[in-house]
C-alpha positions as a Markdown table, in Angstrom:
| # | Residue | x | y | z |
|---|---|---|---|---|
| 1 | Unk | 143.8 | 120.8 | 24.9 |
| 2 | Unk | 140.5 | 120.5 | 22.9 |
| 3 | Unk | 141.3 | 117.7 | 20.9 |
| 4 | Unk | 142.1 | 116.0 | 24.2 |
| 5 | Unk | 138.9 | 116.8 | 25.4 |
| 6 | Unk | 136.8 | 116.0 | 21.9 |
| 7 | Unk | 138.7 | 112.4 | 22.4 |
| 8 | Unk | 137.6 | 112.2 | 25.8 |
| 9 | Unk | 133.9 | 113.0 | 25.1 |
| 10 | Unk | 133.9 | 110.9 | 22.8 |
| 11 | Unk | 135.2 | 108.0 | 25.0 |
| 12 | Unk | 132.5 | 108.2 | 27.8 |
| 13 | Unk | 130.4 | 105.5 | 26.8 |
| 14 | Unk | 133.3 | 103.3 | 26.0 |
| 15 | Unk | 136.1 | 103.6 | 28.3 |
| 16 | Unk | 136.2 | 105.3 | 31.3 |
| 17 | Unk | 139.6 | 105.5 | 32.9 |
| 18 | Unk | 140.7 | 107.0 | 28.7 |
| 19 | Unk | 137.7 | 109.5 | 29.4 |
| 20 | Unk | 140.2 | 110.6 | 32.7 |
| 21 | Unk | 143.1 | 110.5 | 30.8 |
| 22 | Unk | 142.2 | 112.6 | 27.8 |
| 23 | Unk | 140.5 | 115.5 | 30.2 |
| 24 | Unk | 143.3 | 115.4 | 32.5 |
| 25 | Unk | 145.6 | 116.0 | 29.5 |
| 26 | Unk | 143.6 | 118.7 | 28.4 |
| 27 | Unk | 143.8 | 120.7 | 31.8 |
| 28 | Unk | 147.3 | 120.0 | 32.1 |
| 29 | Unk | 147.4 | 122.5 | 28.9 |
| 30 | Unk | 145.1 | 124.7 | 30.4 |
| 31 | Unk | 146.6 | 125.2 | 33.6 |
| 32 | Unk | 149.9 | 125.9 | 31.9 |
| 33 | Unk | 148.3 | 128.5 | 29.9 |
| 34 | Unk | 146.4 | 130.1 | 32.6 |
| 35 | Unk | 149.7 | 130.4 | 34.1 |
| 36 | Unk | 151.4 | 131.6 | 31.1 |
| 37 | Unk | 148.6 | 134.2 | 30.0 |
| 38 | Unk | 147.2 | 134.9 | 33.8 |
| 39 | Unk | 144.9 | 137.7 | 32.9 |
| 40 | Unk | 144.0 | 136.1 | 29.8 |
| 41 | Unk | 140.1 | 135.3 | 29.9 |
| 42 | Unk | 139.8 | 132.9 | 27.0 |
| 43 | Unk | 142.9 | 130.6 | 28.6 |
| 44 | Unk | 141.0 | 130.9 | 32.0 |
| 45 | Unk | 137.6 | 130.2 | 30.6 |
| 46 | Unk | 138.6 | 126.7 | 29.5 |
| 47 | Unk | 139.9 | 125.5 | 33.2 |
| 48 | Unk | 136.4 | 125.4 | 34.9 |
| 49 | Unk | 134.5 | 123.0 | 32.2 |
| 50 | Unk | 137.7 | 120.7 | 32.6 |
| 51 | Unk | 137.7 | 120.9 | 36.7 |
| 52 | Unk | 133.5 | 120.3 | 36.1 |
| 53 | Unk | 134.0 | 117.3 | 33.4 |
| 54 | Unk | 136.4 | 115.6 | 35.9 |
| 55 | Unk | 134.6 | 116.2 | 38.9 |
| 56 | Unk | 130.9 | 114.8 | 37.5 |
| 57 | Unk | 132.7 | 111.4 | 36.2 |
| 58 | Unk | 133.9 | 111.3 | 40.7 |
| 59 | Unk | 130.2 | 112.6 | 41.9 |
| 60 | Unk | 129.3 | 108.8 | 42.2 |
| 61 | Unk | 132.8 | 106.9 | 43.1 |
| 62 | Unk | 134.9 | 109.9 | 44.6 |
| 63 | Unk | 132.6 | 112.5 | 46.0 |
| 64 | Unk | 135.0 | 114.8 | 48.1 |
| 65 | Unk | 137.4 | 114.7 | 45.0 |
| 66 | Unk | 134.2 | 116.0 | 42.9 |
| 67 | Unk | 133.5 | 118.5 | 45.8 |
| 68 | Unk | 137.8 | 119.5 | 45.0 |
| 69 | Unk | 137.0 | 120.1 | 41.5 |
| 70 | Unk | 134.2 | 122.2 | 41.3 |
| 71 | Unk | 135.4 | 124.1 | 43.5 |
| 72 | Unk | 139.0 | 124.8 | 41.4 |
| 73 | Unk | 136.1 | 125.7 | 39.1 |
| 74 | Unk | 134.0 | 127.4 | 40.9 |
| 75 | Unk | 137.2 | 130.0 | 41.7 |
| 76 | Unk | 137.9 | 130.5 | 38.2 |
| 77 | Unk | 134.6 | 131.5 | 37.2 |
| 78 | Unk | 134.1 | 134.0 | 40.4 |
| 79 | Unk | 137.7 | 135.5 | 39.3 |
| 80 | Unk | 136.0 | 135.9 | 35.5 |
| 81 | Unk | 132.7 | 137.2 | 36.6 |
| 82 | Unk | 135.1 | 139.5 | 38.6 |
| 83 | Unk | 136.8 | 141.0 | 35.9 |
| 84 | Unk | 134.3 | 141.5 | 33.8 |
| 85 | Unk | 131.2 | 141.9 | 36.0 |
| 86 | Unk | 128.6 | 142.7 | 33.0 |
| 87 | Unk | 129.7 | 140.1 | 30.8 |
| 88 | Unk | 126.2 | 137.6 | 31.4 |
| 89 | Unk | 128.1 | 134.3 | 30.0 |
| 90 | Unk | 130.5 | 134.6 | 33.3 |
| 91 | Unk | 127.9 | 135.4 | 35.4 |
| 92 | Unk | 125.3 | 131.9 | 34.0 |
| 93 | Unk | 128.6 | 130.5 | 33.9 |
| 94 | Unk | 129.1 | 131.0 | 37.6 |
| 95 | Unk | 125.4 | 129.9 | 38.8 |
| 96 | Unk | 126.2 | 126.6 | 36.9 |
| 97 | Unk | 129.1 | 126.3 | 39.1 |
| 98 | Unk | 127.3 | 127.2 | 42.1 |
| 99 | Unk | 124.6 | 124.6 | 41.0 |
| 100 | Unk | 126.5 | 122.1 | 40.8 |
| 101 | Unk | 128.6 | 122.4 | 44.3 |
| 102 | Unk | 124.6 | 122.7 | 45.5 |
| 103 | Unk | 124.0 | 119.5 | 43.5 |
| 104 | Unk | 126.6 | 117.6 | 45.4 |
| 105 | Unk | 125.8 | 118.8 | 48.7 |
| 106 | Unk | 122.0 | 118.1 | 48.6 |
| 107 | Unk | 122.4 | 114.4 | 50.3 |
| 108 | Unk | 125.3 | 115.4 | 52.5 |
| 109 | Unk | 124.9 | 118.9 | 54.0 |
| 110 | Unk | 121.2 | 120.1 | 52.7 |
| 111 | Unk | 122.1 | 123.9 | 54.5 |
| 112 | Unk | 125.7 | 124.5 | 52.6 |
| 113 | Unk | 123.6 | 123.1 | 49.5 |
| 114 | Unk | 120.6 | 125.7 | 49.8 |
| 115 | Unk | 123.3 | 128.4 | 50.4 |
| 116 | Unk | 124.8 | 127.9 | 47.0 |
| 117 | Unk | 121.6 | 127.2 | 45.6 |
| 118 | Unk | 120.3 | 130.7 | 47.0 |
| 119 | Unk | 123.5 | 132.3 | 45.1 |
| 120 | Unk | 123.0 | 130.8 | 42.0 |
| 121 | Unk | 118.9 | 132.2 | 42.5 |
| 122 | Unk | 120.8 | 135.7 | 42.8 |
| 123 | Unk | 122.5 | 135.7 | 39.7 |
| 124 | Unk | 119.5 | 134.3 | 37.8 |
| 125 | Unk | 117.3 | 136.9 | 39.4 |
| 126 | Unk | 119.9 | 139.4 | 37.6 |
| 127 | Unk | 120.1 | 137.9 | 34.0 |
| 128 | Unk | 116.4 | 137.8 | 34.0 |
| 129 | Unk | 116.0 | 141.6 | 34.8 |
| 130 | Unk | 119.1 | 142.3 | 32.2 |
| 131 | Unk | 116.9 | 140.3 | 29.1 |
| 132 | Unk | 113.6 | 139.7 | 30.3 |
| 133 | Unk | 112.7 | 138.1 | 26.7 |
| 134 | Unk | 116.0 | 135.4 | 27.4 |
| 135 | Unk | 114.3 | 131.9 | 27.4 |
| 136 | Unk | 117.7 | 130.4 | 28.4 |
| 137 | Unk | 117.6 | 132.7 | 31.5 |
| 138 | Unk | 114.1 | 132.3 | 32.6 |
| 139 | Unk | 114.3 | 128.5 | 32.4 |
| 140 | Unk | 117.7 | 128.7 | 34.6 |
| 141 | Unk | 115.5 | 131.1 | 36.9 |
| 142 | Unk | 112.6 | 128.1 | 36.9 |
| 143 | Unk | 115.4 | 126.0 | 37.9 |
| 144 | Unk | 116.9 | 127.8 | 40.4 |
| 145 | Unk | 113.3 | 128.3 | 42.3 |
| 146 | Unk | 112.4 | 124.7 | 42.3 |
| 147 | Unk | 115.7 | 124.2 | 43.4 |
| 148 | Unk | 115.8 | 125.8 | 46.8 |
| 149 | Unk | 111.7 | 124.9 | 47.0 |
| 150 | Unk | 113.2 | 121.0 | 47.1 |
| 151 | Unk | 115.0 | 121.9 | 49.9 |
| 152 | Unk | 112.5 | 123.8 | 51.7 |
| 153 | Unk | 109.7 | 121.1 | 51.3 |
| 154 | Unk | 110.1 | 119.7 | 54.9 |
| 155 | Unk | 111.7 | 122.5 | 57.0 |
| 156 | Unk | 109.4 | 125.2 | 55.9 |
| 157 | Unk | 106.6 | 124.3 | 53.2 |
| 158 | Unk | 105.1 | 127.4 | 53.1 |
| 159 | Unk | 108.3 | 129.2 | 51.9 |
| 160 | Unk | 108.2 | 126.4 | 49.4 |
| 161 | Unk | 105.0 | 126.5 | 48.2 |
| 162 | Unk | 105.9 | 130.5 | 48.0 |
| 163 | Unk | 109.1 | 129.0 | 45.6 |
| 164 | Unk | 107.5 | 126.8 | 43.6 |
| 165 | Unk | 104.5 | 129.3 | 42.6 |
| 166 | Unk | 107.3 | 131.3 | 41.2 |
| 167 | Unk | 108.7 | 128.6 | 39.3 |
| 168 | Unk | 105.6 | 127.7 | 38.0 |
| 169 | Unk | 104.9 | 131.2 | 36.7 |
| 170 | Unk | 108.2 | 131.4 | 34.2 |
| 171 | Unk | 107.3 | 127.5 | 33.3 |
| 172 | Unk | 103.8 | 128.4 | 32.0 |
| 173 | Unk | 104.7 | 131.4 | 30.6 |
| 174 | Unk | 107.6 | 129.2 | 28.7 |
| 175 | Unk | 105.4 | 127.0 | 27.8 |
| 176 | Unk | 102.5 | 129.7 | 26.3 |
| 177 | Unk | 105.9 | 130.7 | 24.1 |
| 178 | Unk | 106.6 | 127.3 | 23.0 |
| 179 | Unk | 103.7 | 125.1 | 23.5 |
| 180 | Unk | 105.0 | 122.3 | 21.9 |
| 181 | Unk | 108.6 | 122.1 | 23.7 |
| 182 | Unk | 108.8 | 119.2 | 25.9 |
| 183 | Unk | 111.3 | 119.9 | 27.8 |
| 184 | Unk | 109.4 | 123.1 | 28.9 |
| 185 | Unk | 105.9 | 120.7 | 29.1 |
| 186 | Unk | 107.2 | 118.2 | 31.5 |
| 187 | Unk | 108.8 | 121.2 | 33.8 |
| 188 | Unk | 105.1 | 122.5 | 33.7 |
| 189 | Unk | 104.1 | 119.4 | 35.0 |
| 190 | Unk | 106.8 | 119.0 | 37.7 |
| 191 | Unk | 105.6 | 122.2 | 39.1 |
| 192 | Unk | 102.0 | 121.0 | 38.7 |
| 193 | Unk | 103.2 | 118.0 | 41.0 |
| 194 | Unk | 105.3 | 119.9 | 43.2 |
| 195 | Unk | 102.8 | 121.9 | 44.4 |
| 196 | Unk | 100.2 | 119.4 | 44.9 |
| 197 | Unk | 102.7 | 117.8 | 46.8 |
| 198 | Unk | 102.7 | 121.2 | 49.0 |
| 199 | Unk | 99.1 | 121.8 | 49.1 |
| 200 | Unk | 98.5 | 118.0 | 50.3 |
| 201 | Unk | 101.5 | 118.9 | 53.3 |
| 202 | Unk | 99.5 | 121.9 | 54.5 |
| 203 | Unk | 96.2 | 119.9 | 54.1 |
| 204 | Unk | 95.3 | 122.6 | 51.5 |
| 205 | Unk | 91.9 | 121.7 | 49.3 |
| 206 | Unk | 94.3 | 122.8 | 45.8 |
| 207 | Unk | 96.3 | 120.0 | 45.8 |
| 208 | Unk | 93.9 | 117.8 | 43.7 |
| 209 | Unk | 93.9 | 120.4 | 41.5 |
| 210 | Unk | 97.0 | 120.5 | 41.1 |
| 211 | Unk | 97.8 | 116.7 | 41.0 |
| 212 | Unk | 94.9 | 116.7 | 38.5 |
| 213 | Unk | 96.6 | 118.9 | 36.2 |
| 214 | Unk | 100.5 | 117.0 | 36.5 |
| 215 | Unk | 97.8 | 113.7 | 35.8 |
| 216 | Unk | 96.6 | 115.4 | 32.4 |
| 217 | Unk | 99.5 | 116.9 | 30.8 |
| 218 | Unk | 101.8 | 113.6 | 31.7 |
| 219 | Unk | 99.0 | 111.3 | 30.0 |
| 220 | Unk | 99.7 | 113.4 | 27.0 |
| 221 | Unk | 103.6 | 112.9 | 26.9 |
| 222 | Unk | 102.9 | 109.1 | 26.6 |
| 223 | Unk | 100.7 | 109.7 | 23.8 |
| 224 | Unk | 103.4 | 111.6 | 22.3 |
| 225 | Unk | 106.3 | 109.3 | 23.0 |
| 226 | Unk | 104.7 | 106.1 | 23.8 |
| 227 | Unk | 108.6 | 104.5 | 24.2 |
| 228 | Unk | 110.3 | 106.6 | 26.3 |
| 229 | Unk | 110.2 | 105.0 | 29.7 |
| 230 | Unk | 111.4 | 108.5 | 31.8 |
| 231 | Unk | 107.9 | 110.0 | 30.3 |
| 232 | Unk | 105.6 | 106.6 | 32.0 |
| 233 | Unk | 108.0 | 107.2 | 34.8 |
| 234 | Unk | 106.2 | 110.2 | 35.6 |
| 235 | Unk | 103.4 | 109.8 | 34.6 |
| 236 | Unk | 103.4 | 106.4 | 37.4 |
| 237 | Unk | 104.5 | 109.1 | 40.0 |
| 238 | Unk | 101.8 | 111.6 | 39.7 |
| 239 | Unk | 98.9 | 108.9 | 39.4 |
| 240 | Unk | 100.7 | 107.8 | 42.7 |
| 241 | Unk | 100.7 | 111.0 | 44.2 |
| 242 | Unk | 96.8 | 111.6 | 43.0 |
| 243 | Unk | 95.5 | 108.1 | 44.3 |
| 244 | Unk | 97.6 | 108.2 | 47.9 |
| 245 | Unk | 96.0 | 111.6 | 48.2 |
| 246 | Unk | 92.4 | 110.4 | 47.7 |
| 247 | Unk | 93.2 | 107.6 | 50.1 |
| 248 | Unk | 94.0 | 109.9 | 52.7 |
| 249 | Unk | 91.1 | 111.8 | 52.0 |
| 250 | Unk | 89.0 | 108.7 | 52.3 |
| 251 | Unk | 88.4 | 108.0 | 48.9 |
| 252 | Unk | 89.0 | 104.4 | 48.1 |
| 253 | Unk | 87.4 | 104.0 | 44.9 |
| 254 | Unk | 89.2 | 107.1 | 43.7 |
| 255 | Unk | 92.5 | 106.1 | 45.2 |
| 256 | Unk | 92.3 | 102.5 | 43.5 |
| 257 | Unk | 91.1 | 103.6 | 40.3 |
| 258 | Unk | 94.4 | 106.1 | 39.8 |
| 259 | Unk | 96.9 | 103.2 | 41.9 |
| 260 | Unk | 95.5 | 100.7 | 38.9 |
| 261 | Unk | 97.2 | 103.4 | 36.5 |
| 262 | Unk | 100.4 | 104.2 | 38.3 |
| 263 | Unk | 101.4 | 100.3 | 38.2 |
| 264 | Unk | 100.8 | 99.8 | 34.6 |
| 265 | Unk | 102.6 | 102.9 | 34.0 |
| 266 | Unk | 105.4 | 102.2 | 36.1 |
| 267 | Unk | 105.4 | 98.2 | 34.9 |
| 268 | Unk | 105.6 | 100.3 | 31.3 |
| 269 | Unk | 108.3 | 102.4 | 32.5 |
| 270 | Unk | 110.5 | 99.0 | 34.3 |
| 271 | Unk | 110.2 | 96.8 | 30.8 |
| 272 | Unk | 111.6 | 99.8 | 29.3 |
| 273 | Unk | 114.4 | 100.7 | 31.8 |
| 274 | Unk | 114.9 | 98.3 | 34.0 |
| 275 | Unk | 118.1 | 99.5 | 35.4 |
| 276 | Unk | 116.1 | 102.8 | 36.3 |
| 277 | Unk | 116.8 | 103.4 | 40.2 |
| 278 | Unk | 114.3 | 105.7 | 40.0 |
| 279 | Unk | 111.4 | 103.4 | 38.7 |
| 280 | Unk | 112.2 | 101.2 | 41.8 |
| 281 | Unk | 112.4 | 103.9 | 44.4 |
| 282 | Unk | 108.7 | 104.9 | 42.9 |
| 283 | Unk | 107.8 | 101.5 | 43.5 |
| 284 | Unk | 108.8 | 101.4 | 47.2 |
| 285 | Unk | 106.5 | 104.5 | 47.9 |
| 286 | Unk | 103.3 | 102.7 | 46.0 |
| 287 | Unk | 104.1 | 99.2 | 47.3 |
| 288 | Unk | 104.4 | 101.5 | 50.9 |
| 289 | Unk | 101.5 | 103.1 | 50.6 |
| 290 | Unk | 99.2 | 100.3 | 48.6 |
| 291 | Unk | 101.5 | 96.9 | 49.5 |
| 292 | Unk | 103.3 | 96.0 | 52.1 |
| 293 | Unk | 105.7 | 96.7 | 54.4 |
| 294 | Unk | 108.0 | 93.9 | 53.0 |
| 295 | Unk | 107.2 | 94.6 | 49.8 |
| 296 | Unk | 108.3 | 97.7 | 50.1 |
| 297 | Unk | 111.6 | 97.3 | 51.6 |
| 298 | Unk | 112.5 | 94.9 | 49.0 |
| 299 | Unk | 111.8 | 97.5 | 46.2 |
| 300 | Unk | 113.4 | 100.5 | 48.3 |
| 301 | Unk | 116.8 | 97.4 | 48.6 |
| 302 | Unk | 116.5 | 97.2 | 44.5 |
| 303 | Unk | 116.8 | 100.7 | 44.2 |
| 304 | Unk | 119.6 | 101.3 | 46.3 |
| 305 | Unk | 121.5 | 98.4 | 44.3 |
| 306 | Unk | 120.6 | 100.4 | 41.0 |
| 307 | Unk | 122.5 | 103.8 | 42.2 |
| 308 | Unk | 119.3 | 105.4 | 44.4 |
| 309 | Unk | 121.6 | 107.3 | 47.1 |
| 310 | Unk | 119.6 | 110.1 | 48.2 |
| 311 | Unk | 119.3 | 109.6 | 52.1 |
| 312 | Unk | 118.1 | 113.0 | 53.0 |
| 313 | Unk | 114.6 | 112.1 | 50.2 |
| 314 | Unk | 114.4 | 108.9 | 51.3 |
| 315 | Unk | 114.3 | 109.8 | 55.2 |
| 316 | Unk | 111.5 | 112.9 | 54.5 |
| 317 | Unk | 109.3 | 110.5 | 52.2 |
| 318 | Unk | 105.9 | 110.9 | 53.2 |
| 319 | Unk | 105.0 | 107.9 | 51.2 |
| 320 | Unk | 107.5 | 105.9 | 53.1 |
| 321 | Unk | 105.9 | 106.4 | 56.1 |
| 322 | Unk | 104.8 | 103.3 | 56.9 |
| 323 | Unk | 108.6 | 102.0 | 57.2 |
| 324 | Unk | 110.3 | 104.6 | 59.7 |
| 325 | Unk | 111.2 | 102.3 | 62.8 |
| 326 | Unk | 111.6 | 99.2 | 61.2 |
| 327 | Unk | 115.6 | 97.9 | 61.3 |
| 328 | Unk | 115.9 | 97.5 | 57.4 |
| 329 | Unk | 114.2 | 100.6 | 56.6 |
| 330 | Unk | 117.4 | 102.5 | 59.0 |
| 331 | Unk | 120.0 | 99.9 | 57.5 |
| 332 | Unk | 118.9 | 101.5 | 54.0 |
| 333 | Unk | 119.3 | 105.1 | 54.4 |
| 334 | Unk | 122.7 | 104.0 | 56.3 |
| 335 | Unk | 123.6 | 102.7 | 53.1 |
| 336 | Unk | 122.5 | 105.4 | 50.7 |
| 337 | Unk | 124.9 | 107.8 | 53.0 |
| 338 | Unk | 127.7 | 105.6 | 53.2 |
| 339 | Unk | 127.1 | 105.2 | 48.9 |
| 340 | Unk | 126.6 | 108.7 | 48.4 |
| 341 | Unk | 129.6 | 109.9 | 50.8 |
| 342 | Unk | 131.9 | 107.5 | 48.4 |
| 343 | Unk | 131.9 | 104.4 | 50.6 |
| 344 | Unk | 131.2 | 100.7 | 49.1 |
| 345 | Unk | 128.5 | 99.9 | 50.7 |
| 346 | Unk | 127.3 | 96.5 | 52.4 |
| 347 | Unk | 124.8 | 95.4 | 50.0 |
């Protein structure tokens, strides 16, 4: 069943219906061993990373089949973390699968996707007291706070403020451990921005701070890695974030000078990916907030053609403000949700 597997990693770039193929194989085994061996942990630990690996190639094309496989997996690792309750691979093992149910539910039913999201939390919460000196665990913890924050951001912003503050605290003490660990660096910074992004919602002075701070440590990673387009990405996003705010705190000059950066970072970021959905959704929020209305809607139309399917996002933008009402804007989301739920679309 592993060399099926190996295959089929090794195919994903190449050939996807083989990628199916050889992990389908591979399960087959599995399940026949799980069935064999019943109480056997090391035959039942194999079946949930198959159900997972098939289920993330559907997420995009098939996502109720996805939903059907993580959950097969998801039931394996709560029967593992079952019979061996102490044993803290089972129980990461099990937020993962909890994650990633949450993952797929975040566009299409935010409460059932906060609910596992608040489980996975749990466990985290536990590992963390078990080895407080685990950086694996206190980065899943970081995770899991920002996690449940995201969903929190419109219903109740305080509560998410209150979860990204504690997100924030594991990220800097990561990255006072490791300073030089991007990975742990550009989490810093997604707090920084998340909770600008919170202090701007409840009109609090901080979130320039804030922004300020996601501004200065994303200016560095470009430095660092001058080609890597997800890295002027962000950097685009929190200059846009820091000029809209001045321009809603009447700050023209302020808000031009930091939109002038955002465009040449995100231009930066295009010529580099220019099949990132992403880049294109950022550029609907700036050409919503500094363009047009048009303008806009014809990014927001790129990114949806590009593989941009979050609905729920693209609905609570604040940036996208200036486009709630008009026909097109509606037609959009109606497409991201018909995309996301597994449909073909219209475009």
């Amino acid at each position: 069943s592993i060399s099926y597997i190996n295959l089929a990693d090794l195919d994903r770039a190449l050939d996807s219906r083989r990628v199916r193929g050889g992990y389908e194989k591979g399960l087959a085994i599995q399940e026949r061993l799980a069935q064999l061996e019943p109480e056997n942990t090391t035959c039942m630990r194999g079946l949930p990373f198959s159900y997972e690996r098939l289920a993330n190639l559907d997420r995009v094309l098939d996502p109720r089949r996805a939903r059907e496989g993580y959950e097969k997996g998801l039931a394996v690792q709560e029967r593992l973390a079952q019979l061996e309750p102490e044993n803290t691979t089972y129980m990461r093992d099990l937020s993962i699968s909890y994650n990633n149910l949450a993952d797929l539910d975040r566009t299409l039913d935010p409460r059932r996707a906060r609910e596992g999201y608040q489980k996975g939390l749990a466990i985290r919460e536990r590992l963390a007291q078990l080895e407080p000196e685990n950086t694996t665990y206190l980065r899943d913890l970081s995770v899991s706070y920002d996690r449940v924050a995201d969903l929190d951001r419109t219903l109740d912003p305080r509560r998410a403020r209150e979860g990204y503050q504690k997100g924030l605290a594991i990220a800097e003490q990561l990255a006072q451990l490791d300073p030089e660990n991007m990975t742990y660096l550009r989490e810093l910074s997604i707090s920084f921005l998340s909770l600008g992004q919170m202090g701007e919602r409840l009109e609090l002075a901080e979130a320039q701070e804030w922004f300020d701070k996601a501004v200065g440590l994303r200016r560095r990673f470009t430095v660092q890695r001058p080609d890597d387009p997800d890295l002027w990405e962000r950097l685009a996003n929190a200059c846009h974030k820091r000029g809209a705010w001045a321009l809603r705190r009447g700050a023209p000059a302020d808000a031009d000078a930091f939109h002038s950066e955002c465009l040449r970072a995100l231009d930066r970021a295009i010529v580099l990916a220019p099949d990132s959905s992403s880049a294109m959704y950022l550029m609907a929020c700036v050409r919503s907030v500094f363009g047009t209305s048009e303008q806009a809607l014809q990014a927001l139309e790129k990114a949806v053609e590009l593989g941009f399917h979050d609905a729920i996002e693209a609905a609570g933008e604040r940036d996208l403000e200036s486009l709630r009402g008009h026909p097109r804007f509606e037609e959009l989301l109606e497409e991201m949700r018909s995309r996301a739920s597994g449909g073909a679309g219209t475009i």
